[in-house]
CHARMM internal coordinates of N, CA and C (Angstrom, degrees):
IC EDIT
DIST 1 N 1 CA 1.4497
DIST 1 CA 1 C 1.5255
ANGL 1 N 1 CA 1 C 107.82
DIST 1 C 2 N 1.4467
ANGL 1 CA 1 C 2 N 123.52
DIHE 1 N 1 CA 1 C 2 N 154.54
DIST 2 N 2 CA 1.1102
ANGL 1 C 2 N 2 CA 122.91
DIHE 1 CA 1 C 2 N 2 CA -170.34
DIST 2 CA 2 C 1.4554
ANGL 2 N 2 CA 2 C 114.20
DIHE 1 C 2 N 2 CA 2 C -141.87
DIST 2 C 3 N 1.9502
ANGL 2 CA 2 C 3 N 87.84
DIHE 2 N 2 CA 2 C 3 N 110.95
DIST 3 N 3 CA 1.2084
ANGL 2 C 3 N 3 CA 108.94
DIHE 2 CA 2 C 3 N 3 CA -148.77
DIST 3 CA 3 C 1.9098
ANGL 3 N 3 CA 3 C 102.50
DIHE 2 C 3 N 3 CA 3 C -101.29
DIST 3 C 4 N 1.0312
ANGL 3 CA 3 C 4 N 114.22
DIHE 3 N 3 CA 3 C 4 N 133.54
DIST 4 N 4 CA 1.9447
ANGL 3 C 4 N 4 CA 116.71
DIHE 3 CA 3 C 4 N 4 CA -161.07
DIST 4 CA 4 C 1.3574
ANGL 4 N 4 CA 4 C 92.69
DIHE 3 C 4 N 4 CA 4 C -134.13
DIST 4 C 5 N 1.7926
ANGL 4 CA 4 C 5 N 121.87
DIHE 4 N 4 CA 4 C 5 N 132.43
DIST 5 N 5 CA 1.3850
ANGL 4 C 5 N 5 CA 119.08
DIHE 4 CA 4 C 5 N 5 CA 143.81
DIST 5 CA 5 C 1.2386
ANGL 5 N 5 CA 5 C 101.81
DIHE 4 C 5 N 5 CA 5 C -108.62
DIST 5 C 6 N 1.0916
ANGL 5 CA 5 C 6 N 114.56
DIHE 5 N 5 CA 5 C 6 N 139.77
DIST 6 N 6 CA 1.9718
ANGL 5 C 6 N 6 CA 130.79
DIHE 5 CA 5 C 6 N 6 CA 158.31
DIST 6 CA 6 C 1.6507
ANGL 6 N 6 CA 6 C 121.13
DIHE 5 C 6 N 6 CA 6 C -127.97
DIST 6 C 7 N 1.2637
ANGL 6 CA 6 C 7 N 104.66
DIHE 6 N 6 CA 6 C 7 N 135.96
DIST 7 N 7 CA 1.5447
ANGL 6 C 7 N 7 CA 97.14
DIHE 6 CA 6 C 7 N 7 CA -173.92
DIST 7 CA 7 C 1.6483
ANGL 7 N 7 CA 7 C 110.74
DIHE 6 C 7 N 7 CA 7 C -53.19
DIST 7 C 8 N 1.1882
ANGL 7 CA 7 C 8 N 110.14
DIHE 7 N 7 CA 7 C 8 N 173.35
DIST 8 N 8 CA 1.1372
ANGL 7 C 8 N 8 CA 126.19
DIHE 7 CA 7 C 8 N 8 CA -175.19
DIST 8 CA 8 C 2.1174
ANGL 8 N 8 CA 8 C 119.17
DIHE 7 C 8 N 8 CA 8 C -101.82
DIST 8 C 9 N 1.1819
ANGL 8 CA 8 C 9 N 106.13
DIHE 8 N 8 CA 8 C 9 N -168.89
DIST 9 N 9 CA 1.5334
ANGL 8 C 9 N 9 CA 93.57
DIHE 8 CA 8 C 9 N 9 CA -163.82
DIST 9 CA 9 C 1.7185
ANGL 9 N 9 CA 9 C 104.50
DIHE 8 C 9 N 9 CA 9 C -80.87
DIST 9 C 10 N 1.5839
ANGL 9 CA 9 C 10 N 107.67
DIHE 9 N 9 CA 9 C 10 N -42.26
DIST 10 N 10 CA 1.3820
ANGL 9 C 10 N 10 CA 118.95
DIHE 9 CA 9 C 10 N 10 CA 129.74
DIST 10 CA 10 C 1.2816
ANGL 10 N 10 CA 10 C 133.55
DIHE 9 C 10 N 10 CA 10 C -31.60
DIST 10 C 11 N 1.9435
ANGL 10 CA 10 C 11 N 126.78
DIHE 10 N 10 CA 10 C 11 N 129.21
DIST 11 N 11 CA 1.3346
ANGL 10 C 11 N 11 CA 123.77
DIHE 10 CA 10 C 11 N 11 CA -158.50
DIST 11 CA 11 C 1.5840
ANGL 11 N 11 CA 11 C 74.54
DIHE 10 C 11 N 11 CA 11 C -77.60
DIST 11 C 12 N 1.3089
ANGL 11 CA 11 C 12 N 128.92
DIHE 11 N 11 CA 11 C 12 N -53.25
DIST 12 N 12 CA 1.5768
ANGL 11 C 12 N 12 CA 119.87
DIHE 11 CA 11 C 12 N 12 CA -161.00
DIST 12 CA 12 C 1.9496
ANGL 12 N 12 CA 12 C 118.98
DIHE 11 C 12 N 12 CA 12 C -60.39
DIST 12 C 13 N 0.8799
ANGL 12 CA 12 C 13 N 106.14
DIHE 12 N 12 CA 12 C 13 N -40.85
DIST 13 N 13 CA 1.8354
ANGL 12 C 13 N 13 CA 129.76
DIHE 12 CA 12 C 13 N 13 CA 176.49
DIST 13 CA 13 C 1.6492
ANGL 13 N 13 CA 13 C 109.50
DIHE 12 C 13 N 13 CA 13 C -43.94
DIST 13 C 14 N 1.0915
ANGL 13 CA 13 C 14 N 140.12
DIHE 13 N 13 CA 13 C 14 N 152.56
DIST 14 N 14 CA 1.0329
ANGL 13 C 14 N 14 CA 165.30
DIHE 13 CA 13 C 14 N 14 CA -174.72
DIST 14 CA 14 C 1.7037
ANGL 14 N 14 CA 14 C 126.46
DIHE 13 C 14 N 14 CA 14 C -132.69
DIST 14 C 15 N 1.0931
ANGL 14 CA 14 C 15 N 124.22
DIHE 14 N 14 CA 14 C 15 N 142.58
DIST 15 N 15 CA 1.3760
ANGL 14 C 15 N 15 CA 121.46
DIHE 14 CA 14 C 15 N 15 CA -172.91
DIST 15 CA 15 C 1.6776
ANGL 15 N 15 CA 15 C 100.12
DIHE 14 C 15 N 15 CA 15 C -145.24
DIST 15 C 16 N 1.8372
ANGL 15 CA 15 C 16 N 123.12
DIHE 15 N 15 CA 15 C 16 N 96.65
DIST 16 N 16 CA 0.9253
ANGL 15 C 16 N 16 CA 99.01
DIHE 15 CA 15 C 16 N 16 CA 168.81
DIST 16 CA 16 C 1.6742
ANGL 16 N 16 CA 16 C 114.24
DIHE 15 C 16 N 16 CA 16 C -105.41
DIST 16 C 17 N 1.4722
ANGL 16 CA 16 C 17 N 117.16
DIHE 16 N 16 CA 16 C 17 N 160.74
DIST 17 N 17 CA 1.3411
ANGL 16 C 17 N 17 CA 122.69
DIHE 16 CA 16 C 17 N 17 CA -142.68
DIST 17 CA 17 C 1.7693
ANGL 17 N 17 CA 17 C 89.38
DIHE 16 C 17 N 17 CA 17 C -113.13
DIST 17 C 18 N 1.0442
ANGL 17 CA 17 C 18 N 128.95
DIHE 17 N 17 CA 17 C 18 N 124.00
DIST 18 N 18 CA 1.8192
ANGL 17 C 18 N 18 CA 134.22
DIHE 17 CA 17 C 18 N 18 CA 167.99
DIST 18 CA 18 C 1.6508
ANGL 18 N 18 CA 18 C 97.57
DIHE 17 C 18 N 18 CA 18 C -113.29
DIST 18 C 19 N 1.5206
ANGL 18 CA 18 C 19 N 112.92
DIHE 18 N 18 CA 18 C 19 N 99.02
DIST 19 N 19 CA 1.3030
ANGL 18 C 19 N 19 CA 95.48
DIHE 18 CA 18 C 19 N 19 CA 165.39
DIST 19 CA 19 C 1.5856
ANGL 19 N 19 CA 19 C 122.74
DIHE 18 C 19 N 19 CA 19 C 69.10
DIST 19 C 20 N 1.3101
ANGL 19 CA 19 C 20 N 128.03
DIHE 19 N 19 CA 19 C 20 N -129.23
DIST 20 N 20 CA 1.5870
ANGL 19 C 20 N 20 CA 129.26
DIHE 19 CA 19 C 20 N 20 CA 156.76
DIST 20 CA 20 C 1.4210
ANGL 20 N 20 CA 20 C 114.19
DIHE 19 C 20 N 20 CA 20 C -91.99
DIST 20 C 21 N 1.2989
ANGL 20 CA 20 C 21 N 119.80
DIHE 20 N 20 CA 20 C 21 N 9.86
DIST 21 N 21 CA 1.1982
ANGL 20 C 21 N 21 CA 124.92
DIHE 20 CA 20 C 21 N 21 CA -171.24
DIST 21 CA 21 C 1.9504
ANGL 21 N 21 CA 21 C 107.98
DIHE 20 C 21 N 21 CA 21 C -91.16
DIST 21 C 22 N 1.3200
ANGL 21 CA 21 C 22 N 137.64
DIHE 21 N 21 CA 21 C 22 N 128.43
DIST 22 N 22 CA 1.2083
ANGL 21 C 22 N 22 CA 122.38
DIHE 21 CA 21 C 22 N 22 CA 155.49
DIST 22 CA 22 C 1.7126
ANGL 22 N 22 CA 22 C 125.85
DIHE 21 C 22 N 22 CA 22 C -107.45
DIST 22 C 23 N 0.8486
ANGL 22 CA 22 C 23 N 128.99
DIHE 22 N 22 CA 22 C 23 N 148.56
DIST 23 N 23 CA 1.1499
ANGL 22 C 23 N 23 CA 148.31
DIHE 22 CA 22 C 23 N 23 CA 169.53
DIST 23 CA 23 C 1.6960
ANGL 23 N 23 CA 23 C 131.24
DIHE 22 C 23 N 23 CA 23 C -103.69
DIST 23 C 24 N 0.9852
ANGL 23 CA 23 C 24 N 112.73
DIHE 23 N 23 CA 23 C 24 N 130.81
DIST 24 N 24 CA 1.7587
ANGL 23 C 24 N 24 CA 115.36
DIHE 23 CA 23 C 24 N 24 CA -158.10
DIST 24 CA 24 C 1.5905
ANGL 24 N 24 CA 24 C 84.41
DIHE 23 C 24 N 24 CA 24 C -131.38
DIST 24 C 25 N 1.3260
ANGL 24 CA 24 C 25 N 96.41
DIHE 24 N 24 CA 24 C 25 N 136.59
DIST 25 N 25 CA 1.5846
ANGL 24 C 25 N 25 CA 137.69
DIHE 24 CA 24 C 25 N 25 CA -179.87
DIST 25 CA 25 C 1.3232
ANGL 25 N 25 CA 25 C 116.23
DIHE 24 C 25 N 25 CA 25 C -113.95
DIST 25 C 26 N 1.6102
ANGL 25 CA 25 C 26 N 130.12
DIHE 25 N 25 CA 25 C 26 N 122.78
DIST 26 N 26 CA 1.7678
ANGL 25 C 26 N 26 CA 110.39
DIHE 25 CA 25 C 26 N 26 CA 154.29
DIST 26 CA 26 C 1.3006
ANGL 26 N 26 CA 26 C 111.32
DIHE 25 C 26 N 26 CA 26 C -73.40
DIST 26 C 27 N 1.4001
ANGL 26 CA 26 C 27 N 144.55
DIHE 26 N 26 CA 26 C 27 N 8.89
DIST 27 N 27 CA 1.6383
ANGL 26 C 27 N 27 CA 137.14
DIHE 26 CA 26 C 27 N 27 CA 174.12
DIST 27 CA 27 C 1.0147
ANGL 27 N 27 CA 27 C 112.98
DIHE 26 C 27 N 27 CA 27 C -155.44
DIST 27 C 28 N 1.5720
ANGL 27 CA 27 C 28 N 142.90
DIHE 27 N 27 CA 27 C 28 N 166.36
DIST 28 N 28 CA 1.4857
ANGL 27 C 28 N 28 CA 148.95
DIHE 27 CA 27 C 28 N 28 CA 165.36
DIST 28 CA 28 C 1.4360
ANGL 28 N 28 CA 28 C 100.76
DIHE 27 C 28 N 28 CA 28 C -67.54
DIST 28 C 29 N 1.4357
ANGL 28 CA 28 C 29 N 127.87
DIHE 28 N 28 CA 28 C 29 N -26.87
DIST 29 N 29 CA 1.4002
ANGL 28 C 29 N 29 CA 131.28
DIHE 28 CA 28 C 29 N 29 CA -171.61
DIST 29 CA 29 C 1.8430
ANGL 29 N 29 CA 29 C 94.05
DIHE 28 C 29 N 29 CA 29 C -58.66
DIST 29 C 30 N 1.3050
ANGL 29 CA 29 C 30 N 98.04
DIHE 29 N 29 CA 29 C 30 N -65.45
DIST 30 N 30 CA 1.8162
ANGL 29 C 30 N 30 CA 109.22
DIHE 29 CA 29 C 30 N 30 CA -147.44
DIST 30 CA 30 C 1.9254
ANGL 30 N 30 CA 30 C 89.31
DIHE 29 C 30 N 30 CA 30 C -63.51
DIST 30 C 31 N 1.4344
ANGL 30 CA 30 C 31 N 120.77
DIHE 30 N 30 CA 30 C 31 N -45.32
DIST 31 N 31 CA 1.3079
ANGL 30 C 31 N 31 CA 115.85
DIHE 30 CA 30 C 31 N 31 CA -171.02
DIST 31 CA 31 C 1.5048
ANGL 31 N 31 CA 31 C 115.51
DIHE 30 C 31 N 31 CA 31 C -77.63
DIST 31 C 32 N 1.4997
ANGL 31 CA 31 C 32 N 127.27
DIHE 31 N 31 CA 31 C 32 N 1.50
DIST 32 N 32 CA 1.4171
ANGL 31 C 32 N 32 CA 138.22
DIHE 31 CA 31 C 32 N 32 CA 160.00
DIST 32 CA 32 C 1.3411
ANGL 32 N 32 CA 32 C 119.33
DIHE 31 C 32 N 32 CA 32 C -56.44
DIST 32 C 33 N 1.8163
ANGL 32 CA 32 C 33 N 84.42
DIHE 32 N 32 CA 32 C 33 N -59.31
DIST 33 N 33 CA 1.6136
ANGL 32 C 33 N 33 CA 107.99
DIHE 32 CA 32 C 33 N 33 CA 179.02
DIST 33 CA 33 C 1.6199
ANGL 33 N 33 CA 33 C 133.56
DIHE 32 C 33 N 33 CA 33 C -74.47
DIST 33 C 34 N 1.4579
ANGL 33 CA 33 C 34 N 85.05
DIHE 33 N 33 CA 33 C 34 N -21.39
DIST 34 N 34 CA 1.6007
ANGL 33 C 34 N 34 CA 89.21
DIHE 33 CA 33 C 34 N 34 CA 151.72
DIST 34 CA 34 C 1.4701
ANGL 34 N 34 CA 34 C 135.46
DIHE 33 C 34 N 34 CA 34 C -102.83
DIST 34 C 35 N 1.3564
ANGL 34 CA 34 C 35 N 125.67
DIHE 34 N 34 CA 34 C 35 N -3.35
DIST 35 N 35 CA 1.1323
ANGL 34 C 35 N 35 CA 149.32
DIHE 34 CA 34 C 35 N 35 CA 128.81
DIST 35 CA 35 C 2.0259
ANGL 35 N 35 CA 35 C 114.76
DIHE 34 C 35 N 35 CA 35 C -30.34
DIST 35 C 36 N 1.1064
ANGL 35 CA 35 C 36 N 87.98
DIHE 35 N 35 CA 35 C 36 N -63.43
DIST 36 N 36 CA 1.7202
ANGL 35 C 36 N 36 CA 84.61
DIHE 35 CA 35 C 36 N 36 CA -169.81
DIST 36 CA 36 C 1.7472
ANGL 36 N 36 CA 36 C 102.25
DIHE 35 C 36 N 36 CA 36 C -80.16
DIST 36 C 37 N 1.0389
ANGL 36 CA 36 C 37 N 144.44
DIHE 36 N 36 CA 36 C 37 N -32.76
DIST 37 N 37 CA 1.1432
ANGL 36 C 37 N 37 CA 177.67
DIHE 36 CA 36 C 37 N 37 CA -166.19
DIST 37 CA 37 C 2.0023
ANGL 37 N 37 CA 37 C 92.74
DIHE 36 C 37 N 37 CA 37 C -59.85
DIST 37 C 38 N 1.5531
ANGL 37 CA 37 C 38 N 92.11
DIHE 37 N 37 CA 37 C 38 N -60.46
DIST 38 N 38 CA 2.1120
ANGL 37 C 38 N 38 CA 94.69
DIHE 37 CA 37 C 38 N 38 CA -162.54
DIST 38 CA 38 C 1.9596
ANGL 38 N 38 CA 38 C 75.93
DIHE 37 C 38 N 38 CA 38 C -83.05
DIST 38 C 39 N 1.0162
ANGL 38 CA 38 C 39 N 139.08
DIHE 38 N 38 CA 38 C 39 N -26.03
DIST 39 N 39 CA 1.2660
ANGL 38 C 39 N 39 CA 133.43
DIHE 38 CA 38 C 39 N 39 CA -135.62
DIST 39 CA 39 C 1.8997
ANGL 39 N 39 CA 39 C 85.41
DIHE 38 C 39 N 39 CA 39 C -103.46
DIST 39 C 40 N 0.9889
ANGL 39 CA 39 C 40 N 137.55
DIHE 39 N 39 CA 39 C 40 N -36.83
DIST 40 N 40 CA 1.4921
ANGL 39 C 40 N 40 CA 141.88
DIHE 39 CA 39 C 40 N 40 CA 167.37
DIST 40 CA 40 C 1.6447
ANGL 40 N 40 CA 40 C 84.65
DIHE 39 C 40 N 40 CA 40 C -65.61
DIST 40 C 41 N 1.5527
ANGL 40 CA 40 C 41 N 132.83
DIHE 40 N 40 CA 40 C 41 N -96.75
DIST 41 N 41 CA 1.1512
ANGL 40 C 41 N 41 CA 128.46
DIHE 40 CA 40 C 41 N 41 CA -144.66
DIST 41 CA 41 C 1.8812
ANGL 41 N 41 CA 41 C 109.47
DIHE 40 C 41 N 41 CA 41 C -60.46
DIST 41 C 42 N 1.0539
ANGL 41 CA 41 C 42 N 138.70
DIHE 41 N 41 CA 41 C 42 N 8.05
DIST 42 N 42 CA 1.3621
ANGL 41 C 42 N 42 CA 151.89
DIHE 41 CA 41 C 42 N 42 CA 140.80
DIST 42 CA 42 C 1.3749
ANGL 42 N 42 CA 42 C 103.44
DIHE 41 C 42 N 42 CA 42 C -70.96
DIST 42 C 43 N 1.1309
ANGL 42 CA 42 C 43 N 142.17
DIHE 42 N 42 CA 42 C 43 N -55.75
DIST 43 N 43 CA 1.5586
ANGL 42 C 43 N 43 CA 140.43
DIHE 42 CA 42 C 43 N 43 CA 174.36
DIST 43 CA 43 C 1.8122
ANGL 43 N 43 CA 43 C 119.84
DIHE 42 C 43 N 43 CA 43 C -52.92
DIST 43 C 44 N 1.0258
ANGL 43 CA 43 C 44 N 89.26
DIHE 43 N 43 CA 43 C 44 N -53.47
DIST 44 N 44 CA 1.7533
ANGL 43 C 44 N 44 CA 106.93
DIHE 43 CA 43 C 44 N 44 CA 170.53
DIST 44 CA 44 C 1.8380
ANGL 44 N 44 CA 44 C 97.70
DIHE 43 C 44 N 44 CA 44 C -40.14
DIST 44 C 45 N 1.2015
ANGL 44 CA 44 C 45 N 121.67
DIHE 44 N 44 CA 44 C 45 N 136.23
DIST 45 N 45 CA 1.3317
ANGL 44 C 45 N 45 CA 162.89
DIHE 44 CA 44 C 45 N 45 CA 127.51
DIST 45 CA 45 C 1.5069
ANGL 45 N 45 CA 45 C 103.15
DIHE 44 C 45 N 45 CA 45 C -21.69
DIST 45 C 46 N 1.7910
ANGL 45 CA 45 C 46 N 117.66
DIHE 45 N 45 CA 45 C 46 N 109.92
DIST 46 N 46 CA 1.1295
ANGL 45 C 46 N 46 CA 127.76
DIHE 45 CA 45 C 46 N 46 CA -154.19
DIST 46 CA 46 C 1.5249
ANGL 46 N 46 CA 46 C 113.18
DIHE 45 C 46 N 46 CA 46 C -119.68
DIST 46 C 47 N 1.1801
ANGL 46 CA 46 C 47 N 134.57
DIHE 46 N 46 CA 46 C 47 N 25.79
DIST 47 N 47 CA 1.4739
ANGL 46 C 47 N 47 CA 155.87
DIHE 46 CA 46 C 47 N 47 CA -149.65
DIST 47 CA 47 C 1.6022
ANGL 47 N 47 CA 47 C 94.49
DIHE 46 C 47 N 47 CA 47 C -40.11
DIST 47 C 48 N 1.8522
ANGL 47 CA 47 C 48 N 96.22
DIHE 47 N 47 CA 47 C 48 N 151.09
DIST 48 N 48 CA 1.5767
ANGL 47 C 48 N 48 CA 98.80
DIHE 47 CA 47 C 48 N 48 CA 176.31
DIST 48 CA 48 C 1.5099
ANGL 48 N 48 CA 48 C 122.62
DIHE 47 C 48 N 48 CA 48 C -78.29
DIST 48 C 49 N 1.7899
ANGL 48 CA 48 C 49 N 124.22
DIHE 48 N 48 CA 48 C 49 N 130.69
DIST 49 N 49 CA 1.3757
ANGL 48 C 49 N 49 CA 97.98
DIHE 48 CA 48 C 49 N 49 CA -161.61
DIST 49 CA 49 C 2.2112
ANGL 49 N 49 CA 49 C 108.45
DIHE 48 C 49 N 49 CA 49 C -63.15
DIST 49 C 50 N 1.4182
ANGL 49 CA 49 C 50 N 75.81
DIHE 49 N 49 CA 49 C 50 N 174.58
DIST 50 N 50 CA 1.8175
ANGL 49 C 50 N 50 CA 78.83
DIHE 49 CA 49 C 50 N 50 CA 179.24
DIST 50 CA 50 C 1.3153
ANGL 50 N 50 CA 50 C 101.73
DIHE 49 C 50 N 50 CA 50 C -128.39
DIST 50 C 51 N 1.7421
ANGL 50 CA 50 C 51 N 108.37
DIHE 50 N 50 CA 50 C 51 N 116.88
DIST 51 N 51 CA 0.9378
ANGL 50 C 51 N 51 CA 117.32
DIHE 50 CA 50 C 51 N 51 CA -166.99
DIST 51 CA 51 C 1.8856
ANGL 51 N 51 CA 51 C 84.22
DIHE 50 C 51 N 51 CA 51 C -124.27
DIST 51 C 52 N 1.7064
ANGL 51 CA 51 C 52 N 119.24
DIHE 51 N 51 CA 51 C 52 N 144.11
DIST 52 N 52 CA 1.2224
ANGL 51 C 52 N 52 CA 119.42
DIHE 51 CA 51 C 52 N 52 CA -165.93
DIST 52 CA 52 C 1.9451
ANGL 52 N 52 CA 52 C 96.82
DIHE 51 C 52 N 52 CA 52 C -103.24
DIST 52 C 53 N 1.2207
ANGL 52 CA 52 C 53 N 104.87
DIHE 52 N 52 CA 52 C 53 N 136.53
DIST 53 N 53 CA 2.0158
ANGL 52 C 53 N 53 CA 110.39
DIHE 52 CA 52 C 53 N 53 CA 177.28
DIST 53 CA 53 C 1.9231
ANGL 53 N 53 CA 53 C 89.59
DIHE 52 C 53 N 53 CA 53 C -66.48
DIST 53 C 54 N 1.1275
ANGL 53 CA 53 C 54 N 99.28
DIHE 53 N 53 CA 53 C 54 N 142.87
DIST 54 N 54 CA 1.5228
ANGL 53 C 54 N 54 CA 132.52
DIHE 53 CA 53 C 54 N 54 CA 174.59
DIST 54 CA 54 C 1.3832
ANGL 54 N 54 CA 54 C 112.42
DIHE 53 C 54 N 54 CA 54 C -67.53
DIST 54 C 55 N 1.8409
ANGL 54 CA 54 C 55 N 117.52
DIHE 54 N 54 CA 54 C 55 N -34.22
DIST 55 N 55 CA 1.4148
ANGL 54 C 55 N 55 CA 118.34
DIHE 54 CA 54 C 55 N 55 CA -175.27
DIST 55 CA 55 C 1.4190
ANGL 55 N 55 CA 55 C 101.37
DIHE 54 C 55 N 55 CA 55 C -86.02
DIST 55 C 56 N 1.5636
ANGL 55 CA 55 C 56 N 120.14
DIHE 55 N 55 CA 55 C 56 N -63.32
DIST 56 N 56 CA 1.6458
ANGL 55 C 56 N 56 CA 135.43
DIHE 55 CA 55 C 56 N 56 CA -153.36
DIST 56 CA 56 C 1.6033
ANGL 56 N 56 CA 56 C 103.63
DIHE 55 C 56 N 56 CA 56 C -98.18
DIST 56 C 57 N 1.3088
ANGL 56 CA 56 C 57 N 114.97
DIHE 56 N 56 CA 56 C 57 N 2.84
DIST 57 N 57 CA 1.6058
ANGL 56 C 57 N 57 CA 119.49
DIHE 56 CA 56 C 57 N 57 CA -161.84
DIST 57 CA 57 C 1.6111
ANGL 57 N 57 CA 57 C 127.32
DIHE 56 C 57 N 57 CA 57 C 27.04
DIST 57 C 58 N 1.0957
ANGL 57 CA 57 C 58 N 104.93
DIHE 57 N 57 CA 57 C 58 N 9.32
DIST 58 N 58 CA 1.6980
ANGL 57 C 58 N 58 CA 109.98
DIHE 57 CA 57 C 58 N 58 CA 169.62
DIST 58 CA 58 C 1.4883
ANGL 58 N 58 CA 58 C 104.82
DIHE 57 C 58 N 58 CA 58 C -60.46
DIST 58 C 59 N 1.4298
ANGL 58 CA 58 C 59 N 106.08
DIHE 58 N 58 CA 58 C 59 N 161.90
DIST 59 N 59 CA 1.0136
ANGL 58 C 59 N 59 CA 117.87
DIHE 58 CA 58 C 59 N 59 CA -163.80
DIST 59 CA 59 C 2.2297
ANGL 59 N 59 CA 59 C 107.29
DIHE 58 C 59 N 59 CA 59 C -117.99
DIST 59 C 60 N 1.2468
ANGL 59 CA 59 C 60 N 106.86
DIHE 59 N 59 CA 59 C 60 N 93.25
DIST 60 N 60 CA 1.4858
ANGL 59 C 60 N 60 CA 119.55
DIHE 59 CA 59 C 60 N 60 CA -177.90
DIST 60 CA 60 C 1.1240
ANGL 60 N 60 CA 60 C 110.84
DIHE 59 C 60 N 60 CA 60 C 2.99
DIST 60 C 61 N 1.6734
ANGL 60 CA 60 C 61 N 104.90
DIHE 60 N 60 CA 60 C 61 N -76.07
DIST 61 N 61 CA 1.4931
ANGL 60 C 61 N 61 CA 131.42
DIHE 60 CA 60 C 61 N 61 CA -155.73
DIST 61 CA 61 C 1.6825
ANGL 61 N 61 CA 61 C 96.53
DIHE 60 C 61 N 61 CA 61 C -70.07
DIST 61 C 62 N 1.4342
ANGL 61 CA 61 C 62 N 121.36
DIHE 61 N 61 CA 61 C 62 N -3.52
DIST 62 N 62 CA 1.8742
ANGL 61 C 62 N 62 CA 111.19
DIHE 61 CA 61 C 62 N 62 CA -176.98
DIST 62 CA 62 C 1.8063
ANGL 62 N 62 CA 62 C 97.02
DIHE 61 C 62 N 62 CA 62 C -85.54
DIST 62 C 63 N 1.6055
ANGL 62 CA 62 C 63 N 97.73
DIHE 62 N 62 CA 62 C 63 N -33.75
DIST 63 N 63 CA 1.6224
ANGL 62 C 63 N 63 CA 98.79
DIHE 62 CA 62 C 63 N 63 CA -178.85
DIST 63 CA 63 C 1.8080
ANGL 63 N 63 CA 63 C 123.61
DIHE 62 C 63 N 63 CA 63 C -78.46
DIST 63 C 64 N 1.2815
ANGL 63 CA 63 C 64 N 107.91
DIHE 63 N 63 CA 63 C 64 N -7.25
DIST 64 N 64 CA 1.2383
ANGL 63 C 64 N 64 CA 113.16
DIHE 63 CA 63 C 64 N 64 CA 176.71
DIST 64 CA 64 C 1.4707
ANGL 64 N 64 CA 64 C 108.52
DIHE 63 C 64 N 64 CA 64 C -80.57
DIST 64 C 65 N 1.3982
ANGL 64 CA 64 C 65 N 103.12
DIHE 64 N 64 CA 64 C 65 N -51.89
DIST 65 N 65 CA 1.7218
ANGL 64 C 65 N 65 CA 119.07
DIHE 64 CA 64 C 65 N 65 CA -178.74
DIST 65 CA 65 C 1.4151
ANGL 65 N 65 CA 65 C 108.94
DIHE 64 C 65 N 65 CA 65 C -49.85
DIST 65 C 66 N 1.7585
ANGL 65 CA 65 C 66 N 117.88
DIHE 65 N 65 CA 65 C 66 N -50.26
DIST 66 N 66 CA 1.3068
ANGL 65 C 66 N 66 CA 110.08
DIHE 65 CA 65 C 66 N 66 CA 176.88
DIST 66 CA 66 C 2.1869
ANGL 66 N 66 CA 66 C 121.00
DIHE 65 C 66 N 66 CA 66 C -65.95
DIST 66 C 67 N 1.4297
ANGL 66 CA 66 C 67 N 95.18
DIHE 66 N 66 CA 66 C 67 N -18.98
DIST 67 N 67 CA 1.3885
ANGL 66 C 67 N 67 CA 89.37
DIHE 66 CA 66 C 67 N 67 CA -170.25
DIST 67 CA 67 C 1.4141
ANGL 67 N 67 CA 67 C 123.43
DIHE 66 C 67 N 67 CA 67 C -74.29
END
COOR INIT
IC SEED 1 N 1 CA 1 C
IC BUILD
């Protein structure tokens, strides 16, 4: 993902950029911190959920791991 801060039209304001997506800040503080913030929880370890089958009650994500 491609994550951009650029100041804003405001010397104080912030604009961070996701992609085609923009984002508007009142400070460099708040758009730092949300910057590092999506940029840790993108880093974080994303496990497959485990949802259990209704007939055999196994659990999906045990058969993926083994394959």
């Amino acid at each position: 993902m491609n994550i951009d801060l650029r100041p804003g039209i405001d010397s104080a304001a912030c604009t961070v950029l996701l992609g085609d997506l923009a984002i508007s800040f009142r400070t460099l503080q708040d758009a730092q911190a949300f910057v590092a913030t999506l940029r840790r929880r993108i880093a974080e370890p994303h496990p497959w959920p485990r949802t259990r089958c209704s007939n055999a009650g196994t659990i999906h994500s045990q058969a993926l791991q083994e394959a």
